[in-house]
N, C-alpha and C positions, 0 to 999 in steps of 0.2 A: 684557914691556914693551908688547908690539904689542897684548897681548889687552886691557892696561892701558887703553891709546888708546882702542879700540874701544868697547870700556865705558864709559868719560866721554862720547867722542861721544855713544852712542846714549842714554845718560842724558840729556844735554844736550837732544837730540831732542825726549825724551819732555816733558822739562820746560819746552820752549819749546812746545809745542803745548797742555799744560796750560793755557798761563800768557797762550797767546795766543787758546785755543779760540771765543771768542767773536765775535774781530777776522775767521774764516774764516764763523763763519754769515751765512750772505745773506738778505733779505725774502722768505718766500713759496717758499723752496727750497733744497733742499741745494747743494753745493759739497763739490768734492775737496778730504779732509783736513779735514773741519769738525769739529770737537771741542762737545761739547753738543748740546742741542735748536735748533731752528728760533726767531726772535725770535717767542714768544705771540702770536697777532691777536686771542687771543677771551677773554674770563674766566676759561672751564675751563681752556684750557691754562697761563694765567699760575698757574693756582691746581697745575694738574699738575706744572709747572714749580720750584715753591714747596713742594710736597711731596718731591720727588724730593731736592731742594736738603736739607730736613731730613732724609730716611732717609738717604741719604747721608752728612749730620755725626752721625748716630745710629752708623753701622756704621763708620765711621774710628775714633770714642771707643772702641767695644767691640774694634777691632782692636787700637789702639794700647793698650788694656789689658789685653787678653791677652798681649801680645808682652812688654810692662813684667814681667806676671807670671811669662810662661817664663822671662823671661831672672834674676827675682830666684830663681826657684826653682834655676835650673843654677848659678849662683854664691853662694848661702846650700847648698842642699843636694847639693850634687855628692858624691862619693864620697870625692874628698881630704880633704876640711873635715868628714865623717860616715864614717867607716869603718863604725860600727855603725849602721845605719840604725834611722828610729825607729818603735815601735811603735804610735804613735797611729791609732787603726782610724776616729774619727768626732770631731765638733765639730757640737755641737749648732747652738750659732750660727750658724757659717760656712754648715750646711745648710738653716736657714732665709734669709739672707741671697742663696743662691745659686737658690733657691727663687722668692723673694717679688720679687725686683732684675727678672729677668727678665719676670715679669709684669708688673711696673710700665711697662715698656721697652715691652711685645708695647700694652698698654693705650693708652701714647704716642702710640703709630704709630697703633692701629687709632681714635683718636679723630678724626683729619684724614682718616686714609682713608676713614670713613663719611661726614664731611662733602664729600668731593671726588664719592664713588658719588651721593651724595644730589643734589648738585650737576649731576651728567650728567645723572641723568631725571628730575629734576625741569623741564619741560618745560615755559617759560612759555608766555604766551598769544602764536599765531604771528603774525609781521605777514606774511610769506609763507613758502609750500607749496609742494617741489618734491619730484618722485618720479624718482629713479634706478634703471636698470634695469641690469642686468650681463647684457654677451653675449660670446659668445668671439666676439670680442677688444674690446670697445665698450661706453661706457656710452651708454643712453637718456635726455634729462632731456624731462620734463612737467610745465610751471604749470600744474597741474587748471583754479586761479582764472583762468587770463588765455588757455587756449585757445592752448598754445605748446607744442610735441614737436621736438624734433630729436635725431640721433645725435653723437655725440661722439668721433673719429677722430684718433687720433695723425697726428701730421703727420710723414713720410718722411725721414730726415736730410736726403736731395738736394733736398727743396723749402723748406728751412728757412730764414730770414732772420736776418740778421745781429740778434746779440742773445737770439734763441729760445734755450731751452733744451733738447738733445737728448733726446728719449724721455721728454719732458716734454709740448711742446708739441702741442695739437689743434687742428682746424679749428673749432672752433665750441667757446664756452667757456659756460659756469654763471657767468653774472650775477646779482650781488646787491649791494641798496642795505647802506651800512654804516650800522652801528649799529642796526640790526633782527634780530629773532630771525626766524628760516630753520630748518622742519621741514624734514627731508630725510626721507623714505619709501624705503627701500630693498626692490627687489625682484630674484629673476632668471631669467634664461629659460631656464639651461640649466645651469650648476653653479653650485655656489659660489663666490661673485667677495666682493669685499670692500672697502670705499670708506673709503679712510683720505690725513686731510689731516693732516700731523704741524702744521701753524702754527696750527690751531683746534681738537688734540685730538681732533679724529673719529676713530674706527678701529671700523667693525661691517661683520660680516657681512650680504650679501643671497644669500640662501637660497632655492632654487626653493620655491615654492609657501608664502613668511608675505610678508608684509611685516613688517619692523622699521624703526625710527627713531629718529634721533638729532636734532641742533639745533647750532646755532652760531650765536653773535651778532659779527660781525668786527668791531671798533673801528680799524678803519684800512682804507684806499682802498690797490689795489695787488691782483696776481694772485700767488693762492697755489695752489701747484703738490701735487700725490699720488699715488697709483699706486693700482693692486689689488694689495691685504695678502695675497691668501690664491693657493695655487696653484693655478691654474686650466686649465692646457694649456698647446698647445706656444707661444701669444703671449702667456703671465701677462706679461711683463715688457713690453709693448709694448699696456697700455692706461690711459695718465694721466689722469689727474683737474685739471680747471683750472680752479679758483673766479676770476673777477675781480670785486672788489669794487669801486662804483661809489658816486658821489652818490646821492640822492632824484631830484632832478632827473634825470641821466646814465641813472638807470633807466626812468624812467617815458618818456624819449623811446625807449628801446633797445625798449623794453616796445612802443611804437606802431611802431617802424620794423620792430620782427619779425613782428610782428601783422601788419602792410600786407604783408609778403614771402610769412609762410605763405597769407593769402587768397592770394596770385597764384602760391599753389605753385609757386615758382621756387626751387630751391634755391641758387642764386647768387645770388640777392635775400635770402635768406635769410643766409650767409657775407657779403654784405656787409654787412648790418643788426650781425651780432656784429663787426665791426671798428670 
């Protein structure tokens, strides 16, 4: 009876967390016990979002009709109800059907999936270019076009302020206006690091010695949070990624008050320009 309990419990659990997964995700970062993806900021991800959502009702149907099928097969053909079991070696039919169903299925899927692939690089025209660098344990960002370099430094649990997110938050965050497309250029100086923001879809490698690129257009104002994807040493887990998206305007003064910091090479003129 106890093992009874237990089992409705944790069923219950699971089915309140299904039922509630969306009610736990937050804007621009995860949260403990979030069930699903991050709310989309960017196209791609609405569209990765919207894909995932279909293979998903694709592989529930194929489960729940597999299972319809074992279970009609062990109750039409069990051993009680057939003591002579039956000869039939093939079915023409059934074997092109079982053939031809599946192809049609793999066809389904792989026609969104090449539209979602086509969809990452195809690489509009940028409204701005920013180049990421990966070091153990730090990213670099560089506006080629506006003459702008700084390091990018998780900020220490004991100097974090109320509200910050732990092992999330840096000193100095990647500004960008919304609703403009944003190259990212990724590079790195010493292994493989990996620049992935789950609310805009981003997830690539920066590989000593290419550069690669991706893109993101965010459709909403608000700082979205990432990590390095790939393991990279003993600090992988202690180097975030903080996009904050901003107005036209919010940027283009950010753009002058960083600009006035870096000429006076002050780096606290600098940290305070990104506040």
């Amino acid at each position: 009876m106890a093992i009874c309990d237990r089992m409705k419990t944790a069923l219950g659990a699971a089915a309140s967390l299904a039922l509630c997964g969306t009610a736990y995700a937050k804007d621009g970062q995860s949260v403990p016990w979030q069930v699903g993806f991050q709310p989309p900021a960017t196209p791609i991800m609405a569209q990765i979002e919207s894909f995932h959502t279909y293979v998903n009702i694709i592989i529930v149907l194929i489960g729940l009709f597999v299972l319809g099928l074992l279970i009609y097969v062990m109750a039409r053909f069990n051993e009680r109800r057939h003591p002579q079991p039956s000869r039939t070696t093939h079915n023409t039919a059934l074997e092109i059907a079982w053939t031809v169903i599946p192809v049609l299925i793999l066809v389904a899927i792989a026609i969104p999936s090449f539209r979602l692939l086509y969809a990452q690089y195809d690489f509009p025209k940028p409204d701005l270019t920013i180049t990421a660098t990966g070091s153990q344990w730090y990213w670099t960002y560089e506006y080629p076009d506006h003459g702008i370099t700084f390091d990018s430094i998780m900020v220490p649990e004991a100097d974090l302020k109320e509200g910050q997110p732990r092992l999330l938050t840096v000193d100095r965050e990647v500004v960008v206006p919304v609703n403009k497309n944003v190259i990212v250029g990724l590079k790195s100086n010493d292994v493989i690091h990996d620049w992935a923001v789950p609310a805009f879809g981003v997830k690539l490698d920066a590989v000593p010695g290419r550069l690669q690129s991706t893109w993101f257009r965010a459709e909403r104002e608000g700082v979205f949070y990432g990590q390095c994807s790939e393991l990279c040493g003993r600090n992988h887990a202690f180097m975030p990624i903080a996009v904050r998206v901003v107005s036209e305007a919010e940027f283009t003064d950010w753009l002058a008050k960083t600009k006035t910091a870096a000429s006076r090479n002050d780096g606290s003129e600098v940290a305070a320009a990104q506040e």
